[in-house]
C-alpha atoms as an extended CHARMM CRD file, in Angstrom:
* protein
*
       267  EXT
         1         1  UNK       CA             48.7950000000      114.8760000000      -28.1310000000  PROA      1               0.0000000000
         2         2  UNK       CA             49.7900000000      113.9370000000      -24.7910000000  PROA      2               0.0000000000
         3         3  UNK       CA             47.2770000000      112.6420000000      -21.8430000000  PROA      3               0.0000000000
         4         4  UNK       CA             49.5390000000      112.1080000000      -18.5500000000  PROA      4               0.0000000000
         5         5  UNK       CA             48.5570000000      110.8570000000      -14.5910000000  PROA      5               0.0000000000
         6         6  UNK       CA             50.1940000000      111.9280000000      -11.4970000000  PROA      6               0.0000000000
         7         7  UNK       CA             50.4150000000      108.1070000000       -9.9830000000  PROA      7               0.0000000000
         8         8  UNK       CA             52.9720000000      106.3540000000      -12.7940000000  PROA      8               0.0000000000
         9         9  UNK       CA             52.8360000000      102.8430000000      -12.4560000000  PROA      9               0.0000000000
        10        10  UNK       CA             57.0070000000      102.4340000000      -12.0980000000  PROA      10              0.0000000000
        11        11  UNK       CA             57.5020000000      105.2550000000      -14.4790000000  PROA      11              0.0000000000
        12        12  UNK       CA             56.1240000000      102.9710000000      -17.4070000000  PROA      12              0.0000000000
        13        13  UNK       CA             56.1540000000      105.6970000000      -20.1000000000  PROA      13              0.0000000000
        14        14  UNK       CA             53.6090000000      104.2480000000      -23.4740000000  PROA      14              0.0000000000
        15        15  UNK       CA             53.9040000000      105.5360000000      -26.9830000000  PROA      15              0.0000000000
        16        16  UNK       CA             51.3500000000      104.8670000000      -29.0700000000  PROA      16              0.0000000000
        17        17  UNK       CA             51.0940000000      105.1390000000      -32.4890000000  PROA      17              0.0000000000
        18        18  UNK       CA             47.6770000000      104.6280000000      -34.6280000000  PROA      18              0.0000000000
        19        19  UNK       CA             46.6040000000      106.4830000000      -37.8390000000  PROA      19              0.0000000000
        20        20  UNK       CA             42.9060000000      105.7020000000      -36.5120000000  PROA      20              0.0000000000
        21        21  UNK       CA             42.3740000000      108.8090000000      -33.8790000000  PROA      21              0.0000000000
        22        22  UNK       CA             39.0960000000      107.3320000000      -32.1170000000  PROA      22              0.0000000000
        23        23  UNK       CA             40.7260000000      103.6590000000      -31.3700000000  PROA      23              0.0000000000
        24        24  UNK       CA             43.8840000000      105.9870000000      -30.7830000000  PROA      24              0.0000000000
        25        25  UNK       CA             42.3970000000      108.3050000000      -28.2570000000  PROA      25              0.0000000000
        26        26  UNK       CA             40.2930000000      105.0840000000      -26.4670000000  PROA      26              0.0000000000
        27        27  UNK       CA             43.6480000000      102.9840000000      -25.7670000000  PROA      27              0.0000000000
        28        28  UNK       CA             45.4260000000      106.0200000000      -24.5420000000  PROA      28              0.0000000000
        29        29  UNK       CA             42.9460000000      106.8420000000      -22.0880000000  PROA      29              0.0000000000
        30        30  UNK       CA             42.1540000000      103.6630000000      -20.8130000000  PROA      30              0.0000000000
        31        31  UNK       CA             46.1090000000      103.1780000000      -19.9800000000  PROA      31              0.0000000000
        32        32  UNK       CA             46.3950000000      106.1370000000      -18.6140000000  PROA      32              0.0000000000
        33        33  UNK       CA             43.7590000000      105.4330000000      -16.2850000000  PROA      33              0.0000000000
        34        34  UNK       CA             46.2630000000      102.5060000000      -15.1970000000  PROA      34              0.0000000000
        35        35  UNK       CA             48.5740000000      104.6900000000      -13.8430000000  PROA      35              0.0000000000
        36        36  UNK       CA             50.7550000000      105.0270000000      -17.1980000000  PROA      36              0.0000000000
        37        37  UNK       CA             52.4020000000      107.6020000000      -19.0540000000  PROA      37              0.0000000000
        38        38  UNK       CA             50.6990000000      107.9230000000      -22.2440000000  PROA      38              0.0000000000
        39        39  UNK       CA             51.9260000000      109.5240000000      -25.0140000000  PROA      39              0.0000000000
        40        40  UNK       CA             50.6760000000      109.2970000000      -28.7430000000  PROA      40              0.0000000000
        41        41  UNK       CA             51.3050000000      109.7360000000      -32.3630000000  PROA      41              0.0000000000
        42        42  UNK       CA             49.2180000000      109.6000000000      -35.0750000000  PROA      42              0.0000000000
        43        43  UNK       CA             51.6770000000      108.7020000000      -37.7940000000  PROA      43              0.0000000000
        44        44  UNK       CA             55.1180000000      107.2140000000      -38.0070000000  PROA      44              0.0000000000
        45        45  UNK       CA             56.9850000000      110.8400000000      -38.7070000000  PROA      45              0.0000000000
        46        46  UNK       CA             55.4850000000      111.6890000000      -35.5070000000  PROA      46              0.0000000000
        47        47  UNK       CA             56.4410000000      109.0410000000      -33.5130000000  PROA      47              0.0000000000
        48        48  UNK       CA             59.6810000000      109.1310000000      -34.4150000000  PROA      48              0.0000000000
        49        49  UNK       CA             60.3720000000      113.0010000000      -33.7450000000  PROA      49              0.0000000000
        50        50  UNK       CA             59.1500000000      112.4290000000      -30.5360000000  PROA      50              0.0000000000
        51        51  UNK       CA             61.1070000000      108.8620000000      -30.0680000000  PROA      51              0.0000000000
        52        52  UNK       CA             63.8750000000      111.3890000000      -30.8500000000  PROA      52              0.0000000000
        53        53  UNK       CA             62.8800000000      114.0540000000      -27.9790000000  PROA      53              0.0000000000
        54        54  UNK       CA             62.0620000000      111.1100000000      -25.3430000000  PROA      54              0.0000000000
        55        55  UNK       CA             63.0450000000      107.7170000000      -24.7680000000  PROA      55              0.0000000000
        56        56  UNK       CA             60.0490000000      105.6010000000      -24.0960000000  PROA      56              0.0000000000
        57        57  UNK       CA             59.8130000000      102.1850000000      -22.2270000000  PROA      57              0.0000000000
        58        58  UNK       CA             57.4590000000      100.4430000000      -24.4690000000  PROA      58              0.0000000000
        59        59  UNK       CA             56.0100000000      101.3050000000      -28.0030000000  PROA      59              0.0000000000
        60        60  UNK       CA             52.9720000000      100.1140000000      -29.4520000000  PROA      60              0.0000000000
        61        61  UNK       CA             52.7670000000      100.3850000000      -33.0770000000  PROA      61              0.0000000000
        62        62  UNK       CA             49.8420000000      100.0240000000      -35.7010000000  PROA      62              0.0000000000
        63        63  UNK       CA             51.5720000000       97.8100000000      -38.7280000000  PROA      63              0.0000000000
        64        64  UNK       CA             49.3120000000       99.3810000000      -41.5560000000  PROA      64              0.0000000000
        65        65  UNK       CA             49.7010000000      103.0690000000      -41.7550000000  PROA      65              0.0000000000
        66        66  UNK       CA             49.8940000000      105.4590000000      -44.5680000000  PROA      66              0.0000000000
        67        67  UNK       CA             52.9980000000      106.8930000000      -46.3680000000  PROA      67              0.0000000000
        68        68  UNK       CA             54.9180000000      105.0840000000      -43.9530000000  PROA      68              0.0000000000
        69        69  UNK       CA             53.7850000000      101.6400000000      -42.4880000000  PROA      69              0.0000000000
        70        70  UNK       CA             54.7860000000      100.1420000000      -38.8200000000  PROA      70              0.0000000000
        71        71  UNK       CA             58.0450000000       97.9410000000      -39.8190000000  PROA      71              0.0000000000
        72        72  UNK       CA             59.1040000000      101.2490000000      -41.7130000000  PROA      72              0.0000000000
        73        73  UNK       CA             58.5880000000      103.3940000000      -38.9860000000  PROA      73              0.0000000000
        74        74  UNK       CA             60.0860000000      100.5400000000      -36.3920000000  PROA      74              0.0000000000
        75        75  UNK       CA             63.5580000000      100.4780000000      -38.5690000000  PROA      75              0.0000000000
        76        76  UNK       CA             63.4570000000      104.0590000000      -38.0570000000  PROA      76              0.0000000000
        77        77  UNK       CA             63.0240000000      103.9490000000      -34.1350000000  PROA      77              0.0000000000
        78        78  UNK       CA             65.7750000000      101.5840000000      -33.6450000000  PROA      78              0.0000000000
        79        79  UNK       CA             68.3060000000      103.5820000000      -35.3320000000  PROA      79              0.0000000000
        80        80  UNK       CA             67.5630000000      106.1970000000      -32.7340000000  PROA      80              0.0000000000
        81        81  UNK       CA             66.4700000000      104.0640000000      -29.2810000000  PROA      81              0.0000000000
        82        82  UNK       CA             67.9130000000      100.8850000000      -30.1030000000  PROA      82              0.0000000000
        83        83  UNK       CA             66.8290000000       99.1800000000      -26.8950000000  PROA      83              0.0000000000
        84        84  UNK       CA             63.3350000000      100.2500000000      -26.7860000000  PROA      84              0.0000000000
        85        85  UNK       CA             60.9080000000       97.6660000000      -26.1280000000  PROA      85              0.0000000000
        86        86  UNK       CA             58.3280000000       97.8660000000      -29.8160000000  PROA      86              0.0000000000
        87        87  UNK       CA             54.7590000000       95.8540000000      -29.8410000000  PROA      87              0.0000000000
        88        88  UNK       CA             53.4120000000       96.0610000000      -33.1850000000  PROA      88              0.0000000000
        89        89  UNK       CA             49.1750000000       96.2850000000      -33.4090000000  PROA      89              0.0000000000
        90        90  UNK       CA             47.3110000000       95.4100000000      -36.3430000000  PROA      90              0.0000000000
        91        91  UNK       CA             43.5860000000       94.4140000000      -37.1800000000  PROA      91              0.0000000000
        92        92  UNK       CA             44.7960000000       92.7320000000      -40.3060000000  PROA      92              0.0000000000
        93        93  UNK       CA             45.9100000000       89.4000000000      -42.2690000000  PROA      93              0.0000000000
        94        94  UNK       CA             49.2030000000       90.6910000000      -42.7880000000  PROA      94              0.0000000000
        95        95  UNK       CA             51.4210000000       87.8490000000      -41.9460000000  PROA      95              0.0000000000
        96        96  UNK       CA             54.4400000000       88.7500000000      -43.9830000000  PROA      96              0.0000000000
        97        97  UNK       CA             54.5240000000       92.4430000000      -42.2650000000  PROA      97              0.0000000000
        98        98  UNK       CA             54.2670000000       90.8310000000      -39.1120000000  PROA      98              0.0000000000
        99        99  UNK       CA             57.4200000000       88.3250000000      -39.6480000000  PROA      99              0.0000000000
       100       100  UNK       CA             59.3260000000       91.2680000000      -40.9130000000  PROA      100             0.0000000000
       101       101  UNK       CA             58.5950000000       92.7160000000      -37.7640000000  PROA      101             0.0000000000
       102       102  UNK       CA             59.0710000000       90.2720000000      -35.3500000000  PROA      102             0.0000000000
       103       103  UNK       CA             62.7580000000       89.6610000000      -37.4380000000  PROA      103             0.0000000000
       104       104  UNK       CA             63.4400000000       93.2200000000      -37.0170000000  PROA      104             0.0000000000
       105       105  UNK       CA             63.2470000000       92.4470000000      -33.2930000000  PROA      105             0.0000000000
       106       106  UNK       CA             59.6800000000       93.7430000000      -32.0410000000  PROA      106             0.0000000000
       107       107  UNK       CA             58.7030000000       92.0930000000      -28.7940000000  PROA      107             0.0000000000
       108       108  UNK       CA             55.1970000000       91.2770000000      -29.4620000000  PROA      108             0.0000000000
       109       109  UNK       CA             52.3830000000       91.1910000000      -31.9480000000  PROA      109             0.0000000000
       110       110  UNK       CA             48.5510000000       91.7350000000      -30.5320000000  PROA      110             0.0000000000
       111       111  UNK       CA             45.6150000000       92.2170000000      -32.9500000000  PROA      111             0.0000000000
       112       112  UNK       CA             43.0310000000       93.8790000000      -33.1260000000  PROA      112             0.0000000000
       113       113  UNK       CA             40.1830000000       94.7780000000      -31.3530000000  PROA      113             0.0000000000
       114       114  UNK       CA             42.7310000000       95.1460000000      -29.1700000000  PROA      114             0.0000000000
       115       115  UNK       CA             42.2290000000       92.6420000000      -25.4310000000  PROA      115             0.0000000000
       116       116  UNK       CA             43.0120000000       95.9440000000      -23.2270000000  PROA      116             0.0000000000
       117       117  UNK       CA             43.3480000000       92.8480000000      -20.2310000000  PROA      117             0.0000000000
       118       118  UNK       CA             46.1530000000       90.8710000000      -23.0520000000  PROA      118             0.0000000000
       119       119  UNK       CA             47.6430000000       94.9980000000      -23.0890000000  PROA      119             0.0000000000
       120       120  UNK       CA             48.3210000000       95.3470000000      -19.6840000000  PROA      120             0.0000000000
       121       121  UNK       CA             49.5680000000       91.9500000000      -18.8460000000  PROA      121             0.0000000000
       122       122  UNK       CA             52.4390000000       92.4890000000      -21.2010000000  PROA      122             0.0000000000
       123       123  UNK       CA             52.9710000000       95.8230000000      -20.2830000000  PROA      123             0.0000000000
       124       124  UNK       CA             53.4250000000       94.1550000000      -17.3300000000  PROA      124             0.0000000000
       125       125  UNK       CA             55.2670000000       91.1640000000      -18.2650000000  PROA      125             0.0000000000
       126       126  UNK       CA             57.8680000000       94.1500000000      -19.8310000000  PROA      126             0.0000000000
       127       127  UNK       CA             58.2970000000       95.9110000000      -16.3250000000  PROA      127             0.0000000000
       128       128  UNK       CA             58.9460000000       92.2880000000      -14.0270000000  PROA      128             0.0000000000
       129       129  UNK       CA             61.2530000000       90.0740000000      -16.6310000000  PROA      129             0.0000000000
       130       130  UNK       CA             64.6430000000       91.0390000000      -15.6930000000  PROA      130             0.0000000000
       131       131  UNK       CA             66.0880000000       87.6650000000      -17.1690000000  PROA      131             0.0000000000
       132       132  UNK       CA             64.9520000000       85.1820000000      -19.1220000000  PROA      132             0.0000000000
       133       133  UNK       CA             65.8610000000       81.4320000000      -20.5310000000  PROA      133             0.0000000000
       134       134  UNK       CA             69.6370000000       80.5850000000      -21.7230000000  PROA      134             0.0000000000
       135       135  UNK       CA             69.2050000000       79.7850000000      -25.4920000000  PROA      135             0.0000000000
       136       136  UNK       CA             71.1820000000       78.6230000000      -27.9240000000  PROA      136             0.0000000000
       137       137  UNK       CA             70.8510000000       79.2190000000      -31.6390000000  PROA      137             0.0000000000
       138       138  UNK       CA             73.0080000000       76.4160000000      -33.8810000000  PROA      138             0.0000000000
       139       139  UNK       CA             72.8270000000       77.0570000000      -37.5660000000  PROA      139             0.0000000000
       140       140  UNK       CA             75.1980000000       77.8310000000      -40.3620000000  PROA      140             0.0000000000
       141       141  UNK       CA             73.0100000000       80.5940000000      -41.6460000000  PROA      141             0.0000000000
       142       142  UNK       CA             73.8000000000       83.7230000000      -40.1660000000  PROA      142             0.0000000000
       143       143  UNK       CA             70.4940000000       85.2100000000      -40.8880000000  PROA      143             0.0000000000
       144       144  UNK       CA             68.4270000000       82.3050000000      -39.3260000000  PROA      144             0.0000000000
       145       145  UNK       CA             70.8510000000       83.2010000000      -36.0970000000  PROA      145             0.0000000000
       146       146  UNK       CA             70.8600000000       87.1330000000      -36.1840000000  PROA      146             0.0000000000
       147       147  UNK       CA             67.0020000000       86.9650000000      -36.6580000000  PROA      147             0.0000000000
       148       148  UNK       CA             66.5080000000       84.7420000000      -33.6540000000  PROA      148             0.0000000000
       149       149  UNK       CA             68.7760000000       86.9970000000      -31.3650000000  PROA      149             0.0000000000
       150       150  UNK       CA             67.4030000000       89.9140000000      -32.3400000000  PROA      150             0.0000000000
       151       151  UNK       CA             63.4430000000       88.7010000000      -30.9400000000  PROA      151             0.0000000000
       152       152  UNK       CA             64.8550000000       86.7290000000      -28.2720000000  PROA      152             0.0000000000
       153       153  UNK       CA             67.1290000000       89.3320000000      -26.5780000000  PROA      153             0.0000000000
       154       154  UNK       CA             64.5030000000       92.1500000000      -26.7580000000  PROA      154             0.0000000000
       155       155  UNK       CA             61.9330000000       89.4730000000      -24.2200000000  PROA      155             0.0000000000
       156       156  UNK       CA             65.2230000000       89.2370000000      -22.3370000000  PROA      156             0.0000000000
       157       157  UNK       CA             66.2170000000       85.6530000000      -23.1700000000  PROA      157             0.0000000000
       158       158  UNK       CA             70.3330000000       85.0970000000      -22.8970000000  PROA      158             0.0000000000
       159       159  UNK       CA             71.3470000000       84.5500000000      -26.2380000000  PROA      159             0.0000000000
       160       160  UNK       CA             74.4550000000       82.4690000000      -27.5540000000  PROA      160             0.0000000000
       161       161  UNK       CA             74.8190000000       81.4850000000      -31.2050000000  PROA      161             0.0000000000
       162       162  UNK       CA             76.7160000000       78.8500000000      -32.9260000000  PROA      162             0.0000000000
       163       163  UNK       CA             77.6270000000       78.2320000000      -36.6580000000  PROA      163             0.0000000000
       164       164  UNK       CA             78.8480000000       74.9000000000      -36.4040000000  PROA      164             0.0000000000
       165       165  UNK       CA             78.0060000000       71.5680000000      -34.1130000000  PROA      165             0.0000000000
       166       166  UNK       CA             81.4520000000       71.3560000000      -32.7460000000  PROA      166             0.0000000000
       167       167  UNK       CA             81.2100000000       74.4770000000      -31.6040000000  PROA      167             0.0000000000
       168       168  UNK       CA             77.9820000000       73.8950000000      -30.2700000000  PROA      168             0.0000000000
       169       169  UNK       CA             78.7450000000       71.1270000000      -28.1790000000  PROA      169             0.0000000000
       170       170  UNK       CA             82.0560000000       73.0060000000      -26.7130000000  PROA      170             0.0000000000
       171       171  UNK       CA             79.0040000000       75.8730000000      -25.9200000000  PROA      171             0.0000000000
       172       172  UNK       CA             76.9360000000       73.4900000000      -24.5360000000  PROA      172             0.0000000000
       173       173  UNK       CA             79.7900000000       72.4180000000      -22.0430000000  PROA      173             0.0000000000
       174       174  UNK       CA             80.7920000000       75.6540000000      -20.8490000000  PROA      174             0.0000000000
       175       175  UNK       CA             76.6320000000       76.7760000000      -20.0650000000  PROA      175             0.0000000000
       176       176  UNK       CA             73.9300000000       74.7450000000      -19.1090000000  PROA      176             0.0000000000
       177       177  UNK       CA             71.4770000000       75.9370000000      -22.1640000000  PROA      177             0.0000000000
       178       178  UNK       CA             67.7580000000       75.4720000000      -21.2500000000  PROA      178             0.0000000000
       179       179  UNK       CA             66.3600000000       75.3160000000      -24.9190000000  PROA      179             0.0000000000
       180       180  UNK       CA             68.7600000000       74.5890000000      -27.2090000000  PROA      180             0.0000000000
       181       181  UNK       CA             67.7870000000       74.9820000000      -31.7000000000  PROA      181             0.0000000000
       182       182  UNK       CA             69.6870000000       73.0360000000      -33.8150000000  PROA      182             0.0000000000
       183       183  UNK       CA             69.3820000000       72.8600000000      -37.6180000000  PROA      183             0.0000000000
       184       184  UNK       CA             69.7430000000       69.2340000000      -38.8660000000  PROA      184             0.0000000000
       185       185  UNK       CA             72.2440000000       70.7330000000      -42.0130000000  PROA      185             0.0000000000
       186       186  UNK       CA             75.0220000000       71.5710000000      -40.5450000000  PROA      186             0.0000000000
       187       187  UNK       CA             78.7360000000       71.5980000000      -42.2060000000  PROA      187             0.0000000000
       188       188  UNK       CA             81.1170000000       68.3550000000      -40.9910000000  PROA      188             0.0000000000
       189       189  UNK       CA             78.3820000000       67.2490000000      -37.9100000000  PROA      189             0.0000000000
       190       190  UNK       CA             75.0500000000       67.2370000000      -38.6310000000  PROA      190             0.0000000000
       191       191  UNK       CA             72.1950000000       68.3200000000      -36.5910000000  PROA      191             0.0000000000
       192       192  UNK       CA             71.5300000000       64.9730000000      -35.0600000000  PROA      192             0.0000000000
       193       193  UNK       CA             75.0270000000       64.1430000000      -34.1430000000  PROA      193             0.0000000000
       194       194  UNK       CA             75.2630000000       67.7460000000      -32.8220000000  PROA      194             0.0000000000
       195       195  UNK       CA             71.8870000000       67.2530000000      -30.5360000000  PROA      195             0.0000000000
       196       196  UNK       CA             73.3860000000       63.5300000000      -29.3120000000  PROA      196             0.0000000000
       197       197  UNK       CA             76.7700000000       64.9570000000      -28.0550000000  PROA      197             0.0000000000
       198       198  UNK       CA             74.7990000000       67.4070000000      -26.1870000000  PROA      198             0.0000000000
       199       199  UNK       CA             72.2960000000       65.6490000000      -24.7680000000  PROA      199             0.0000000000
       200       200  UNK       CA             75.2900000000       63.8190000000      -23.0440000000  PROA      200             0.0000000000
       201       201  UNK       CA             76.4800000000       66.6010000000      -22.0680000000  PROA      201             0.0000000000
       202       202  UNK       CA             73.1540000000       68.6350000000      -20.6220000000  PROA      202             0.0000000000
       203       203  UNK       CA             70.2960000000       65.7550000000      -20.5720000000  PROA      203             0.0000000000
       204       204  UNK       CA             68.0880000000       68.6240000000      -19.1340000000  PROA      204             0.0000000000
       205       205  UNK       CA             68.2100000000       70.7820000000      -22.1880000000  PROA      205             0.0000000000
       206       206  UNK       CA             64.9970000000       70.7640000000      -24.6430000000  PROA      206             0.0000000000
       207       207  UNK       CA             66.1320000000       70.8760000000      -27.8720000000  PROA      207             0.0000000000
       208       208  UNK       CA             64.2940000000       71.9020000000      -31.0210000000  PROA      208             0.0000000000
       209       209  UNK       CA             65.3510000000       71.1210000000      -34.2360000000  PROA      209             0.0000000000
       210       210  UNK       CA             64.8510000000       72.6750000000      -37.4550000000  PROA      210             0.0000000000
       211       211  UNK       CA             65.0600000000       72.0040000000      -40.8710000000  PROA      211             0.0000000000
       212       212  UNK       CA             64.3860000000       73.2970000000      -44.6810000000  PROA      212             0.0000000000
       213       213  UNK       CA             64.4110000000       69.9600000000      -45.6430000000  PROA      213             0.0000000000
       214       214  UNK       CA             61.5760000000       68.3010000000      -44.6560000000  PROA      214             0.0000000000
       215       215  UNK       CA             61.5540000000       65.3020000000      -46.9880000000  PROA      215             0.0000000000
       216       216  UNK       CA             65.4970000000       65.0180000000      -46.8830000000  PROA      216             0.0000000000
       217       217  UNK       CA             66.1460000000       64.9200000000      -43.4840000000  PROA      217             0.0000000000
       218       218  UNK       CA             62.8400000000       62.8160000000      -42.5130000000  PROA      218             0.0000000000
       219       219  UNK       CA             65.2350000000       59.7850000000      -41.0590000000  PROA      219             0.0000000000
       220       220  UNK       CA             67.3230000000       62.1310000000      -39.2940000000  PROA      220             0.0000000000
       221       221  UNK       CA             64.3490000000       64.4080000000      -37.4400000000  PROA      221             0.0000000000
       222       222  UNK       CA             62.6650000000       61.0380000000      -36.6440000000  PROA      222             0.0000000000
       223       223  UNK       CA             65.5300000000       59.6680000000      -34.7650000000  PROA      223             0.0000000000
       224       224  UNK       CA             66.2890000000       63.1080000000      -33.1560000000  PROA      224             0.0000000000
       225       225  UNK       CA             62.8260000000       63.2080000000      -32.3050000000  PROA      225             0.0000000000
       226       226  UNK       CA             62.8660000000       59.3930000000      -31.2510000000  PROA      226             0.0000000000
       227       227  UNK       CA             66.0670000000       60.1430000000      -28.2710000000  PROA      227             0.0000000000
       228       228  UNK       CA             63.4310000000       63.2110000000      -26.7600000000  PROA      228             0.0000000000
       229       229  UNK       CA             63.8560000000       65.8050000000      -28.7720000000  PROA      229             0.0000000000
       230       230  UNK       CA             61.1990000000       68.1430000000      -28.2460000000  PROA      230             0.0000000000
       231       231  UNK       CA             59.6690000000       68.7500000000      -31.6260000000  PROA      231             0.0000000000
       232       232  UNK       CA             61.2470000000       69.9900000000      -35.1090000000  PROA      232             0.0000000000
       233       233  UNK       CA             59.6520000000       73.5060000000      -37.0550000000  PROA      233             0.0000000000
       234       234  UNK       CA             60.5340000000       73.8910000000      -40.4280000000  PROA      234             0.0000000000
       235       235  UNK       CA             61.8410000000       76.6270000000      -42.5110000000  PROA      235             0.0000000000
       236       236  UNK       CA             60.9950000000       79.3240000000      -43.8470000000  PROA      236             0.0000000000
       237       237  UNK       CA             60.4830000000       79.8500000000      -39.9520000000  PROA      237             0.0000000000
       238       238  UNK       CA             57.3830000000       81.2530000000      -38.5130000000  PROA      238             0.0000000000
       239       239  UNK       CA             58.5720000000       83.8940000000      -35.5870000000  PROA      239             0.0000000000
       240       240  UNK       CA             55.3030000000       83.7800000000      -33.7890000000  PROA      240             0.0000000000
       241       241  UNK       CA             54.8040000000       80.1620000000      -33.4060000000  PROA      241             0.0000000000
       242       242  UNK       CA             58.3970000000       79.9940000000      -32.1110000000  PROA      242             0.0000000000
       243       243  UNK       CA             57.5110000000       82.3950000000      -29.1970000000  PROA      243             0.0000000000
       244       244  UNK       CA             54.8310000000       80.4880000000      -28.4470000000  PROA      244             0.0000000000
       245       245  UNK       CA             56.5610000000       77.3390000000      -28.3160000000  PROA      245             0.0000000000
       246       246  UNK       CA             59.8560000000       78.7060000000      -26.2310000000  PROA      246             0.0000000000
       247       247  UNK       CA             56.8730000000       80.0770000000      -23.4300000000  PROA      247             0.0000000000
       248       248  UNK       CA             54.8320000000       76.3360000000      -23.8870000000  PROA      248             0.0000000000
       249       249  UNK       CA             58.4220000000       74.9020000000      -22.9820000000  PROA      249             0.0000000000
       250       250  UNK       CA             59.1720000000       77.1390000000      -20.1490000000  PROA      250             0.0000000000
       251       251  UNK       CA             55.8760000000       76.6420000000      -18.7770000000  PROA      251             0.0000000000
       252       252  UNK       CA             56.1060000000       72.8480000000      -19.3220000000  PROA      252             0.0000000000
       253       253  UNK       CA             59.8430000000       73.3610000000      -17.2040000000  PROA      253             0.0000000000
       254       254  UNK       CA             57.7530000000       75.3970000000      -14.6830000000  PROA      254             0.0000000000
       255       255  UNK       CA             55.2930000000       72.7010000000      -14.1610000000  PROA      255             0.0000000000
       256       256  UNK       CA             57.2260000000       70.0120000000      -13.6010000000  PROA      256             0.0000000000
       257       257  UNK       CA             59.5160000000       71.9280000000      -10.9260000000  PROA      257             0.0000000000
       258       258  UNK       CA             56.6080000000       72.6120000000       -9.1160000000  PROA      258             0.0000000000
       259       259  UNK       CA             55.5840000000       68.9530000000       -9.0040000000  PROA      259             0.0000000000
       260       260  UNK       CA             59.4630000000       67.3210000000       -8.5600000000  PROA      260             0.0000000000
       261       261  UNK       CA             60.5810000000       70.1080000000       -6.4380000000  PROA      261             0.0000000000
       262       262  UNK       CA             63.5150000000       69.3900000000       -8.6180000000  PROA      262             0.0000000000
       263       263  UNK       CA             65.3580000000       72.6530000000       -9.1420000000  PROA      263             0.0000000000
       264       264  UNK       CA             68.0330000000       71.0450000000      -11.4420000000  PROA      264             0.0000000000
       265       265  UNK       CA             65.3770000000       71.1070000000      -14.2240000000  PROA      265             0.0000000000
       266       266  UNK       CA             65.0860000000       75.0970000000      -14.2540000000  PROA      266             0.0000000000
       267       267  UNK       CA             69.1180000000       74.8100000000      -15.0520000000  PROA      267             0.0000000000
């Protein structure tokens, strides 16, 4: 099923995928009466046949569906359009699907009944960012790492990674980092003589430290948190909150340029 407009808003071409018809058919016709390309699929065979046939600029994707669910169905779409930009949709308590997703790399998660006003402004937000914050990712577990770049490149934030807080602060030299993670257990220096070196380095830089260790490395966070640091989140890591808090400190950045006039801050 296919409902189409002659003005397309930038050529914004929509898939949508929802195993419930009615809310199915609703969405698609209120975005297409937008100005968007609307395409839909009512199951995740059939959006993928068709994510085969077309490439799509954004994706939105109902997490529970029969035979094969929305994180299924999304590992399935990046093997064949990599790059494309997937919001997952559901009207359910299903935080563990909705991590998996978000580590798999979908840009967004909005819930049901869906804000159509929430809908378009990321639509939006999708069509304007072109680039986005310089973060870096310090941890000695490359899954933490790979999990963060895969959401944070797909909302267009630069990327860099580091395993180690030497190499960290030789990173941190070489690019003026605007949020900066740091695990406090790191191999030879330790997240709080990592975030010290750099904040020498790049006083500008928010940095966020992280830990799976919360009764271990109390001392440590408290000091870290004691020379500015900005907060510290604690493993197993919650995906969502951290997308929230990256856009709270960008805004918080935003803000205070506008106040200072101080462009060094945005560095």
């Amino acid at each position: 099923m296919e409902w189409r407009n002659n003005h397309i808003k930038e050529k914004i071409s929509l898939l949508i995928v929802d195993d419930h018809i009615n809310q199915l058919k609703t969405m698609a016709f209120i975005l297409e009466s937008k100005g968007y390309a609307v395409t839909v699929a009512c199951s995740g065979q059939e959006a993928i046949d068709l994510v085969v046939q077309n490439p799509f600029s954004i994706i939105f994707l109902d997490i529970k569906m029969p035979i094969m669910d929305g994180v299924q169905t999304y590992r399935k779409i990046k093997q064949v359009r990599p790059d494309t930009i997937v919001i997952m949709m559901t009207a359910y308590a299903m935080e563990d699907l909705v991590q998996e997703a978000l580590k798999e790399g979908a840009y967004d998660i909005i819930y049901k009944p869906l804000d159509i006003d929430k809908v378009i402004s990321t639509i939006e937000e999708v069509r304007k960012r072109k680039g986005g914050a310089l973060v870096l990712v310090v941890d000695d577990d490359s899954g933490t790492c790979i999990t963060f770049k895969n959401i944070l490149v797909r909302r267009n934030y630069s990327v860099g990674i580091a395993h180690t807080g030497e190499e960290a602060i030789n990173m941190a030299c070489q690019h003026r980092y605007e949020i900066i993670f740091i695990d406090m257990k790191l191999p030879t220096v330790n997240g709080l003589e990592t975030y010290l070196q750099i904040r020498k380095e790049n006083p500008e830089a928010v940095a966020v430290m992280m830990t799976a260790y919360r009764h271990e490395m109390t001392d440590l966070v408290e000091e870290a948190l004691s020379h500015s640091a900005y907060t510290c989140i604690y493993k197993p890591l919650d995906m969502t909150k951290i997308l929230q808090l990256i856009e709270e400190i960008l805004n918080k950045k935003n803000e205070l340029i506008k106040a200072t006039g101080d462009e060094r801050l945005a560095n």
